[in-house]
PAMAR-632352 format. One record per residue (C-alpha): residue number from 1; residue in one letter; x, y, z. Coordinates in steps of 0.25 Angstrom, whole numbers, plus 5000, padded with zeros to 4 digits. Example, Ala and Ser with C-alpha at 12.3 -4.5 7.8 and 13.67 -1.06 7.14 Angstrom:
# residues 2
  nr rest east north   up
   1    a 5049  4982 5031
   2    s 5055  4996 5029
# end
This chain:
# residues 602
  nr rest east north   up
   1    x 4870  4789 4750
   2    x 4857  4788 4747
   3    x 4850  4783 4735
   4    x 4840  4790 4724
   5    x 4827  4791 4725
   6    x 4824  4781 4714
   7    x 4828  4768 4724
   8    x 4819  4763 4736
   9    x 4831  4758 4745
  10    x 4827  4744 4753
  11    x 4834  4744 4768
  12    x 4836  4734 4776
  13    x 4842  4734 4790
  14    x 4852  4723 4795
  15    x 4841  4714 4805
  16    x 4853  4720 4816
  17    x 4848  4733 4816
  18    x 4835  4732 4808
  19    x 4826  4723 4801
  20    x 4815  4734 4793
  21    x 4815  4736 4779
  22    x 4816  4751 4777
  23    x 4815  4759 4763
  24    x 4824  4771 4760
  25    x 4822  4778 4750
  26    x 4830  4788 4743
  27    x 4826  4805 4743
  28    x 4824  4810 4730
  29    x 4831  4824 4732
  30    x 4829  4836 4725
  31    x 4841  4834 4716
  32    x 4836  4824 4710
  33    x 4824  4830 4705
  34    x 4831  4842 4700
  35    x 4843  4835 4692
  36    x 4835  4819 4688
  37    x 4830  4825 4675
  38    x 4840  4822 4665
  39    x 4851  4817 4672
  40    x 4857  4805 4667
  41    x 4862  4793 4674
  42    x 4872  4793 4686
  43    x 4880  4784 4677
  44    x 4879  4792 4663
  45    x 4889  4802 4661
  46    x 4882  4817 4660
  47    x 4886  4827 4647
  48    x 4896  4835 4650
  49    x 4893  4848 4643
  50    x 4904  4859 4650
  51    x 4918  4850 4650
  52    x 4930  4859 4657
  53    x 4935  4871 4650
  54    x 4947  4870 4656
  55    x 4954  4860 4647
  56    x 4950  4844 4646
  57    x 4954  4834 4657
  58    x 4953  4819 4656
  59    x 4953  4809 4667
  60    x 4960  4796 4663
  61    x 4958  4782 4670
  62    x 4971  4778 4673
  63    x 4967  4769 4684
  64    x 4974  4757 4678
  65    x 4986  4763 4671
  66    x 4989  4770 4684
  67    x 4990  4755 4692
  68    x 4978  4758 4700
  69    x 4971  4743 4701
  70    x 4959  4745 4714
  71    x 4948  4738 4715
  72    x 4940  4743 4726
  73    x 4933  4731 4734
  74    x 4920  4734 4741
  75    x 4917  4718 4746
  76    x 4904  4718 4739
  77    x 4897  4704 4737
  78    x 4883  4707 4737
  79    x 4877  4711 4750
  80    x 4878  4726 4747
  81    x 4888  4731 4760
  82    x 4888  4747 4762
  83    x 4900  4749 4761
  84    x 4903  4742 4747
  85    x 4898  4752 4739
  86    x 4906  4765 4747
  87    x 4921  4763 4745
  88    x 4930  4769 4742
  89    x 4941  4779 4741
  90    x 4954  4781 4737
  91    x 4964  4793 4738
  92    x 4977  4800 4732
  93    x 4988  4801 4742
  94    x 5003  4801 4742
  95    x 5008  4788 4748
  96    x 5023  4791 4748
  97    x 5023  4806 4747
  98    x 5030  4805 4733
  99    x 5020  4817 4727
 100    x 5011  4807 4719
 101    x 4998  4803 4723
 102    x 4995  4787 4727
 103    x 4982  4782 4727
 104    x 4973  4775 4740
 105    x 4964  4768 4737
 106    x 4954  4760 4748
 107    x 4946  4747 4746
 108    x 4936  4741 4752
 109    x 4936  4726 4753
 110    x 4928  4713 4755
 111    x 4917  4709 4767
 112    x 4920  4698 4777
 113    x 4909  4691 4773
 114    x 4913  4690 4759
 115    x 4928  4687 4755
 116    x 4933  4693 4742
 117    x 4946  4700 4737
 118    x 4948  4710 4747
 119    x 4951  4724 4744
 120    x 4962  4733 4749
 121    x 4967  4748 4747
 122    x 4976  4751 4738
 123    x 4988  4761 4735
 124    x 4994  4763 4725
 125    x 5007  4773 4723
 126    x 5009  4782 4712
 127    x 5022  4781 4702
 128    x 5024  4794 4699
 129    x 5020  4788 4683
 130    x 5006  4788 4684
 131    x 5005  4774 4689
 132    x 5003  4768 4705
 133    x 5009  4755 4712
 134    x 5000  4749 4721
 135    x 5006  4748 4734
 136    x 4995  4744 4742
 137    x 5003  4733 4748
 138    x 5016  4738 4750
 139    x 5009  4752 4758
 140    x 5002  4745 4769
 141    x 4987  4746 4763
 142    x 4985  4733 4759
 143    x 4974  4731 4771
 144    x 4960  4728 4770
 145    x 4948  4735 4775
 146    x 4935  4740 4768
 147    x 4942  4753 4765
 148    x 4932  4766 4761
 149    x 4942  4779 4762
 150    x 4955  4785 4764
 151    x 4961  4799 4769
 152    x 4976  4801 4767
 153    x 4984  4811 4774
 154    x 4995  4811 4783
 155    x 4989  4810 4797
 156    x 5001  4808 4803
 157    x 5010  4820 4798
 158    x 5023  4812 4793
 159    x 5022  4817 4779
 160    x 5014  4805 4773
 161    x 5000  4800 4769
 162    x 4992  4793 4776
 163    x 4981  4786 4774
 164    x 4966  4783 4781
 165    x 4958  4771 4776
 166    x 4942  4771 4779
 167    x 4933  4760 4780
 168    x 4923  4750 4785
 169    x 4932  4753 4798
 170    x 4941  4755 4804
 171    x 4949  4762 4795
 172    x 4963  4762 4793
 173    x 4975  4773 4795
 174    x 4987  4771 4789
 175    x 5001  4779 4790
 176    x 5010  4780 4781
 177    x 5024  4777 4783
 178    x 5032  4779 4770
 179    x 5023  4775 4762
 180    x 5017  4762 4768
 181    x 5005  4764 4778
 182    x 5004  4757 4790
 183    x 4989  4755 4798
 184    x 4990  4765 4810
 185    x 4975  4764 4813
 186    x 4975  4757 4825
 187    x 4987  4767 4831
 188    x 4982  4780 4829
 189    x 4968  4775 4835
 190    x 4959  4777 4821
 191    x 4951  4767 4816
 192    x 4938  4773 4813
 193    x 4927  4759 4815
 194    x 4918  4765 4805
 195    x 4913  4763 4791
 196    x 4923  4775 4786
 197    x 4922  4783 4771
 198    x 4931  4795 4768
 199    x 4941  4801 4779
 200    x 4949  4813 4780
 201    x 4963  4818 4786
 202    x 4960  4833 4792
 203    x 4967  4841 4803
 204    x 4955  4847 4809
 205    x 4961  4853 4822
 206    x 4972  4858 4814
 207    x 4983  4852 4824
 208    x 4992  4847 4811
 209    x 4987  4832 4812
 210    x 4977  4826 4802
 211    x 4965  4821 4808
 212    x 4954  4812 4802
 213    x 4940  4810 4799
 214    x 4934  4799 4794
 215    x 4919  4798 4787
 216    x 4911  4786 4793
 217    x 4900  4781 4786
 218    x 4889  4772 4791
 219    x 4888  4759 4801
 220    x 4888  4750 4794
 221    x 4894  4734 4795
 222    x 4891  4721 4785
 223    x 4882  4717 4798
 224    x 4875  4730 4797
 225    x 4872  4731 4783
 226    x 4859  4736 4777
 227    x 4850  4729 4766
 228    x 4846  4739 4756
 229    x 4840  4737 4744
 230    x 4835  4745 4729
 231    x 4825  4735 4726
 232    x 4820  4731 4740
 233    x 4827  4717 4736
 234    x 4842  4717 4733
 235    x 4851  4723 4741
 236    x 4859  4737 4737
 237    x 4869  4745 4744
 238    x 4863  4754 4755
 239    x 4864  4768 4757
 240    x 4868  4773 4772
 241    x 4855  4777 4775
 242    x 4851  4765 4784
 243    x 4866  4763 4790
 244    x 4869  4773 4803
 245    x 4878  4784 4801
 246    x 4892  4785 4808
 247    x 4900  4796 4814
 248    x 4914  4800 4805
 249    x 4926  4802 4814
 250    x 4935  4812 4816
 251    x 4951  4809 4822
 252    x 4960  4818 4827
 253    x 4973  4815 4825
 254    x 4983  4817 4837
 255    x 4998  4819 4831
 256    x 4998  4809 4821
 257    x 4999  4798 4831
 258    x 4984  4794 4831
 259    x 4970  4800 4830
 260    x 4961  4802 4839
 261    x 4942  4801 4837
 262    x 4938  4815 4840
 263    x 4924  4813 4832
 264    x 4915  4816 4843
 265    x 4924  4829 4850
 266    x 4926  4835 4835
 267    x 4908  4835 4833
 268    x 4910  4826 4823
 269    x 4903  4815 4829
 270    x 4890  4810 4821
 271    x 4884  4796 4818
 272    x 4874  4800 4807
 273    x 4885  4803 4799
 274    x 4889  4793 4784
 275    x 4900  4800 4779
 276    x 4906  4797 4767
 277    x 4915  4808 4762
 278    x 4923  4819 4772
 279    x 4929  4833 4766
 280    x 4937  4842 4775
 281    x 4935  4859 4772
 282    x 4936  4870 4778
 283    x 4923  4876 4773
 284    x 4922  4888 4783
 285    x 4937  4892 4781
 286    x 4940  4893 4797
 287    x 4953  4885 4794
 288    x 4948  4872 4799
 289    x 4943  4859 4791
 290    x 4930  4854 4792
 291    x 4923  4841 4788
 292    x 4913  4838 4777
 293    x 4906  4825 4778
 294    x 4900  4817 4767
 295    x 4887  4811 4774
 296    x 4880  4800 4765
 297    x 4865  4801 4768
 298    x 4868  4811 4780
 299    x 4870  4826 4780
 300    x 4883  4830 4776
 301    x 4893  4836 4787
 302    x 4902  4847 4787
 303    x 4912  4848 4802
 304    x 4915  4862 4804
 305    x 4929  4862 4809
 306    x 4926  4872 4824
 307    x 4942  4871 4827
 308    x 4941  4866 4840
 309    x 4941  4850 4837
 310    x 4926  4851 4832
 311    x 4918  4852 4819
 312    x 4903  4856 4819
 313    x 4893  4851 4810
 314    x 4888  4861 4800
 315    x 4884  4854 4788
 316    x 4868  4858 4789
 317    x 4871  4871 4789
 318    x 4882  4872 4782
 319    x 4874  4867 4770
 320    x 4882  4853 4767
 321    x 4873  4841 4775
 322    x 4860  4841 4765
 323    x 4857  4843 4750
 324    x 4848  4854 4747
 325    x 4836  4846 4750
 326    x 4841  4842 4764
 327    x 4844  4827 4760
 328    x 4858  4821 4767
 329    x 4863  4816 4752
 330    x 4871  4803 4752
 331    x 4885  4811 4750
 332    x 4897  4804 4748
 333    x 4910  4812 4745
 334    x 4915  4826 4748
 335    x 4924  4836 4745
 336    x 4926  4849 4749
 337    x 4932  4861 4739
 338    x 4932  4874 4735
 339    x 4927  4872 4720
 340    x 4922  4887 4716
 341    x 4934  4895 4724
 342    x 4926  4901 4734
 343    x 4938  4899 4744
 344    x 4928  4890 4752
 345    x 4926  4874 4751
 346    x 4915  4868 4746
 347    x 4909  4854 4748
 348    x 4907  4842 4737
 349    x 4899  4830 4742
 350    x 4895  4818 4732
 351    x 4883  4812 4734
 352    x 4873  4800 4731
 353    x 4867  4799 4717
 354    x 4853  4808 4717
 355    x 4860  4817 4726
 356    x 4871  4825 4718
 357    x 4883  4829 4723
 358    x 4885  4842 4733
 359    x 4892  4853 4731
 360    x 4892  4861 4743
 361    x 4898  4875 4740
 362    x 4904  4883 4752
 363    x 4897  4896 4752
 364    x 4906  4900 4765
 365    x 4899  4904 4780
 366    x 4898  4889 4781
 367    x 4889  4885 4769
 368    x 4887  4877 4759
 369    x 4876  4875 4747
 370    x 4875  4863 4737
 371    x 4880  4869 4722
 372    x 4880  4857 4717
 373    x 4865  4857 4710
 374    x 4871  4872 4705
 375    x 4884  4868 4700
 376    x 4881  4856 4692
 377    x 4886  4846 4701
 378    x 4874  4842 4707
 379    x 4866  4838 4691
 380    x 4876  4830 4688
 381    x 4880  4823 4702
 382    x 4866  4820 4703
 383    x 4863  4805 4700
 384    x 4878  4801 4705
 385    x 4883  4795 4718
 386    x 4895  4801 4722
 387    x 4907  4798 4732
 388    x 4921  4802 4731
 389    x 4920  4818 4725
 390    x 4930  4830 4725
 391    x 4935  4843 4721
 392    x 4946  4843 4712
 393    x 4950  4852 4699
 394    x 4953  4842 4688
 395    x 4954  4852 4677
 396    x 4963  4863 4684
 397    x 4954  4873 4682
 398    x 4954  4879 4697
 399    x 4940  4874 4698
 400    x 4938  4862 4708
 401    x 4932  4851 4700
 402    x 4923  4839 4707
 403    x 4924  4823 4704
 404    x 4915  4815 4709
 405    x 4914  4799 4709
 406    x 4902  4792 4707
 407    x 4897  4778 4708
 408    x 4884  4774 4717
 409    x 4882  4765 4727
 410    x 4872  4755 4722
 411    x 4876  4745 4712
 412    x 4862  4743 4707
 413    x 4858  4758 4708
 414    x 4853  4758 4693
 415    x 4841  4750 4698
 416    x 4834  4760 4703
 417    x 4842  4771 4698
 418    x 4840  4772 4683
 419    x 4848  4784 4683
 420    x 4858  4780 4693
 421    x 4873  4770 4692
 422    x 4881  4763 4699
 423    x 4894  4766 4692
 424    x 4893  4781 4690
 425    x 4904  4792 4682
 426    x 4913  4802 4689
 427    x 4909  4815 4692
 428    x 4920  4828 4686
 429    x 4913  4840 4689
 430    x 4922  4853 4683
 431    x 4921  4864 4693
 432    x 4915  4877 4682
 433    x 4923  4888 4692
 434    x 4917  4885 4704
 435    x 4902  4888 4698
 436    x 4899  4874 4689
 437    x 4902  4860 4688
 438    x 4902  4850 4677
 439    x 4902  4836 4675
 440    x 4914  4834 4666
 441    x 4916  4819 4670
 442    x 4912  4814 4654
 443    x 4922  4823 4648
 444    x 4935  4820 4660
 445    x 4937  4807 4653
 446    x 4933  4793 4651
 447    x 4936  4788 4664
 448    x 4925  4799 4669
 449    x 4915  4794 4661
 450    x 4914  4780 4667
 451    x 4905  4775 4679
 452    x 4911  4771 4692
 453    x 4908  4767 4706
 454    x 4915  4780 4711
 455    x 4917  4780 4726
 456    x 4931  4788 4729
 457    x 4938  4798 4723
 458    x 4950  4806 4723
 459    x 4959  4815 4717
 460    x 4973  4817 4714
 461    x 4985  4821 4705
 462    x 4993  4807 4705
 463    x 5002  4811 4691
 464    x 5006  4824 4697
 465    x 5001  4832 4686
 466    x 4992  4843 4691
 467    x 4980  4836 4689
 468    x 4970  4828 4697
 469    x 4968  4814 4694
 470    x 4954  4805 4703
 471    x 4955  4793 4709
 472    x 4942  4785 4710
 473    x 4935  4773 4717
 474    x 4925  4765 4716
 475    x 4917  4755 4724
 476    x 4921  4740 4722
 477    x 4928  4746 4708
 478    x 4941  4750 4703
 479    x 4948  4764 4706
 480    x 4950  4774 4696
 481    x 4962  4783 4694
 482    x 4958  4794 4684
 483    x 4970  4802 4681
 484    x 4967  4818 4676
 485    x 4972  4821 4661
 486    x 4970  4836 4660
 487    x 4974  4842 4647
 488    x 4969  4857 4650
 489    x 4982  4866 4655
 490    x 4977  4870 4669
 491    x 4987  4873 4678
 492    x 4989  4867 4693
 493    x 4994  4869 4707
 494    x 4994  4857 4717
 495    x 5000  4858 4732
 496    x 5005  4849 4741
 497    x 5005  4854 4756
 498    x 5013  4849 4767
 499    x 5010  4853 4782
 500    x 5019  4855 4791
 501    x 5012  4861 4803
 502    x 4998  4857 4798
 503    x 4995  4842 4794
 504    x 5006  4838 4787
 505    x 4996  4836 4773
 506    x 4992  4849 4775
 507    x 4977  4843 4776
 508    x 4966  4857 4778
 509    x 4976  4865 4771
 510    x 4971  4876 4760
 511    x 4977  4880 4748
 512    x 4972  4892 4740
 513    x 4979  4893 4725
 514    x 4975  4908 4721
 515    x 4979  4910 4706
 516    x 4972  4921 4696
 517    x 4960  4912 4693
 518    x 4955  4913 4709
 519    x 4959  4905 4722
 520    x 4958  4889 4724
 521    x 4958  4883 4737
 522    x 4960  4868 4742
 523    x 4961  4861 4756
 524    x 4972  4849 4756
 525    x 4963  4838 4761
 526    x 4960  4823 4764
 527    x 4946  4816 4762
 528    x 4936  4821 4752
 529    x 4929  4815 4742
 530    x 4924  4800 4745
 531    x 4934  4791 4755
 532    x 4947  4798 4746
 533    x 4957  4807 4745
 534    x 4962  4815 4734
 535    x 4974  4821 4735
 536    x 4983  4830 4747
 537    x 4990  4841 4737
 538    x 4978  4853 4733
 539    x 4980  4855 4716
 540    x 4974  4867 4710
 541    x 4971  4869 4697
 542    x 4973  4884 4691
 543    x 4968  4883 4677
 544    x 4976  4890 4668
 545    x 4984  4898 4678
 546    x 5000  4893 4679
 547    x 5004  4901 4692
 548    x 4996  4902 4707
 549    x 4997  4915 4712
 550    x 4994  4912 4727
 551    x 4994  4898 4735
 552    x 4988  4900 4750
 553    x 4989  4888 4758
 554    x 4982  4886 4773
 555    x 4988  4877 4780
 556    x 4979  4868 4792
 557    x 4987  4876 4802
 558    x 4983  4890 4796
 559    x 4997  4893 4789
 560    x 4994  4900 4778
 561    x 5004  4901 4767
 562    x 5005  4908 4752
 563    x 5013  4905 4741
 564    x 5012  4914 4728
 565    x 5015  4912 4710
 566    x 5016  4897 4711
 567    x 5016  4887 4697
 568    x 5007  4879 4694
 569    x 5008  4866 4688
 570    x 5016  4863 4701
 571    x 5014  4854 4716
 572    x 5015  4862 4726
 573    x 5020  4858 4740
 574    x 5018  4866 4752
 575    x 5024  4863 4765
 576    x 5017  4871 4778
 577    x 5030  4878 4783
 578    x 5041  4876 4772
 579    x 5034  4882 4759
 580    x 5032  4877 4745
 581    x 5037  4867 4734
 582    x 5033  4863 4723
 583    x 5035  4854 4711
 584    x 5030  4850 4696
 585    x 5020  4839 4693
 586    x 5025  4827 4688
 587    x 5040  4834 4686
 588    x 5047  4821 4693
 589    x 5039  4808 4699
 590    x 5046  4814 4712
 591    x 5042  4828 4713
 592    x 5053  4838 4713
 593    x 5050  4850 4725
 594    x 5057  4863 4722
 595    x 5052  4877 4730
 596    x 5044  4887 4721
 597    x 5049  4901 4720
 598    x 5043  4911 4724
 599    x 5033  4904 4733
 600    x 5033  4906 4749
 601    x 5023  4905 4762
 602    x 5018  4917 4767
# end
């Protein structure tokens, strides 16, 4: 994160390391001498004047109506911490493997040096009626640390979620066991020590085992904390620019039992870095996942995956690390997708306010360049901070759509940014085939229209009607659950894949839905957007089309399988080895799994 170049940033060193005064001063970037003429306030909803052609769809704040009671708890009390202003995430996951989605979500909490009510994760568990029970207790997450992210997957391969917990370190790993988690950290020798943002489950040697990396952030202790200042006098939250960088770590698992550091032996090893968002790809197409690292006020990196237990570093050349002018933005969140049905996957990275949001489209031979001045995203991302950030279709068209949550990091921001809040409205960007996007957040419903100190977010069909609904945090506020009223008549497909030689959640595996309007592709995937997770089964929307004539699926492993004339308006299952089932949305609050004709592997 940086800040614009309307502020004159005061920064002091602790008297342990430093006792100058030095001045940082934001870059004015190209951007915003393009786009500052006539744009509007960070805070001020911008005119929507192309809303979706593909029927309306409304978001509904049903956060209190669905039980969902957080307060996130940042420990604040005046003196300004880092790490107040960051957290942080949340996630969709399936807790007892019933077929509805649950809902993580991690706190932060209070500093020793200042007792308050202390802040705890919480879980709550879906009733199949649109409403959740908290079951933070009974689960075994009622423990306290300063939480930032989560990753869920089942690292263990016995058929159920678990769940990875960042922080101001160490972190946590918990196993599930039938619903309640039990703290395995210690056993399976993780516990990264760092100050720990977004992480994610990947099997990167292909060996069936899930592995994990985890973005670290900066050095950073209440002893080590910086003063900075906007007025010279007062102190404001600091950007990462005077903190140290730290390396993010990489662990191997070894069968499940426990995990193993292989951060230097993978090339992966690097003590610049401030990550705050990790995407996994496979952005050459060689069949093996690659790491995309959000770096705040650092280059950006992209980890070729080599095969042989190391990644190189290509994120200069391939076109990812900078903004066109050369400036290493303050970037936040990522995601990776194939938005324009290129058959490759691009990259989406949200940034600080003054610096747009990227959108880095794959053009193949290992290259990327920045559509997002080009395709409308850019204009209207210009004066927002962005965190948490996805892909997803929220209309069903067949044209991934982006959602992006906003909120800055300066409480007092307005003082010497006019144009700039703290409190700041989402971002729905409505994907025009591949070539346009527009901000249709005004027009997607009240909820859209307010401000909020967006931090995580994530995605997910917790009704089990087809349609994705977004989860939303916010720093040292309430979380949001938006649920997704769509009235067009778009049809859908969604799958659930179950590995059985590969990882048993199928992480890195492909699906492709090929039906007359083109071919989609999706990988099933933890990590993305800002410390969350969005939902494990891949939904694809098909627009008006009511029958898929191809599904490809490529499994971590390299099985390849085919299945042909499936219905829509259906959840799909697909198991590695033993084929396809399939059952209706919402038919039963348990779902009823019956084989589908006509369907096989080939």
């Amino acid at each position: 994160m940086r800040y614009g170049p309307e502020e004159n940033i005061t920064v002091k060193m602790p008297r342990s390391s430093r006792s100058r005064v030095v001045a940082v001063t934001g870059i004015a970037i190209l951007a915003v001498m393009i786009f500052s003429t006539g744009t509007g306030p960070a805070g001020s909803a911008p005119a929507v004047t192309d809303p979706p052609t593909s029927g309306a769809v409304r978001f509904s704040d049903v956060t209190e109506e669905a039980g969902i009671r957080f307060q996130h708890v940042n420990g604040a009390f005046g003196k300004k911490y880092l790490p107040e202003t960051m957290g942080s995430g949340g996630a969709f996951l399936d807790i007892d493997g019933d077929g509805w989605l649950d809902i993580l979500l991690v706190n932060s909490s209070v500093w020793k040096e200042k007792p308050g009510p202390r802040g705890y994760p919480a879980v709550y568990l879906n009733q199949r009626d649109g409403t959740f029970r908290d079951i933070t207790r009974q689960c075994g997450l009622e423990m306290e640390m300063y939480g930032m992210g989560v990753t869920a997957a089942d690292y263990d391969n016995d058929g159920d979620v678990d769940v990875y917990i960042t922080g101001l370190g160490p972190d946590r790993l918990f196993r599930n066991e039938r619903g309640t988690f039990r703290d395995v950290t210690t056993e399976v020798d993780l516990g990264n020590p760092d100050f720990s943002t977004s992480a994610t489950f990947f099997d990167y040697d292909n060996d069936g085992w899930l592995d994990l990396f985890v973005a670290n952030y900066v050095q950073w202790t209440p002893e080590t904390d910086i003063f900075c200042s906007l007025d010279g006098r007062t102190k404001s939250y600091c950007t990462p620019e005077p903190y140290k960088g730290t390396t993010s770590r990489l662990y191997r698992n070894l069968g499940g039992r426990r995990f193993q550091d292989v951060t230097r032996e993978a090339g992966l090893y690097d003590t610049t870095n401030k990550g705050l968002g990790v995407a996994i790809l496979d952005f050459n197409e060689d069949g093996l996942l690659d790491i995309a690292l959000a770096n705040d006020t650092q280059p950006n990196r992209l980890w070729r995956n080599e095969g042989d237990g190391t990644f190189h570093e290509v994120g200069v050349s391939a076109g990812i690390a900078f903004s066109e002018d050369g400036t290493a933005r303050g970037a936040m969140g990522i995601d990776a997708g194939d938005y324009d049905h290129s058959g490759r996957f691009s990259l989406l990275i949200g940034n600080f306010s003054n610096e747009m949001m990227s959108l880095y489209h794959n053009e193949g031979l290992e290259f990327f360049i920045d559509d997002a001045p080009t395709t409308g995203v850019g204009e209207a991302s210009l004066l927002t901070l962005t965190f948490g950030c996805f892909f997803f279709d929220f209309d069903l068209d067949g044209w991934l759509d982006i959602f992006a949550a906003n909120g800055h990091v300066e409480n007092e921001i307005e003082k010497v940014q006019r144009r700039v809040t703290y409190a700041q409205p989402v971002h729905l960007f409505h994907n025009r085939e591949g070539k346009h996007f527009v901000d249709v957040a005004p027009s997607a419903g009240e909820p859209f229209r307010r401000p909020y100190v967006g931090r995580g977010a994530a995605y997910g069909d917790y009704d089990n009607d087809g349609d994705l609904d977004v989860l939303l945090t916010q720093s040292g506020g309430p979380a949001r659950l938006f649920r997704n009223d769509r009235t067009n008549r778009n049809h859908w497909i969604a799958f659930q894949l179950v590995g059985e030689q590969s990882n048993h959640d199928a992480i890195g595996a492909v699906v492709k839905v090929t039906t007359n309007l083109g071919t989609q592709q999706a990988v099933v995937h933890t990590g993305g957007s800002y410390c969350s997770q969005s939902q494990l089964p891949l939904i694809f929307g098909l627009g008006p089309v009511g029958q898929v004539d191809r599904v490809e699926v490529i499994w971590p492993l390299g099985r390849r399988q085919i299945f042909q004339n499936l219905r829509a308006n259906r959840y799909h299952r697909i198991h590695e080895t033993s084929g396809l089932q399939s059952w209706l949305a919402k038919s039963d609050a348990t779902p009823v799994r019956t084989h589908v004709g006509g369907a096989g592997a080939k």
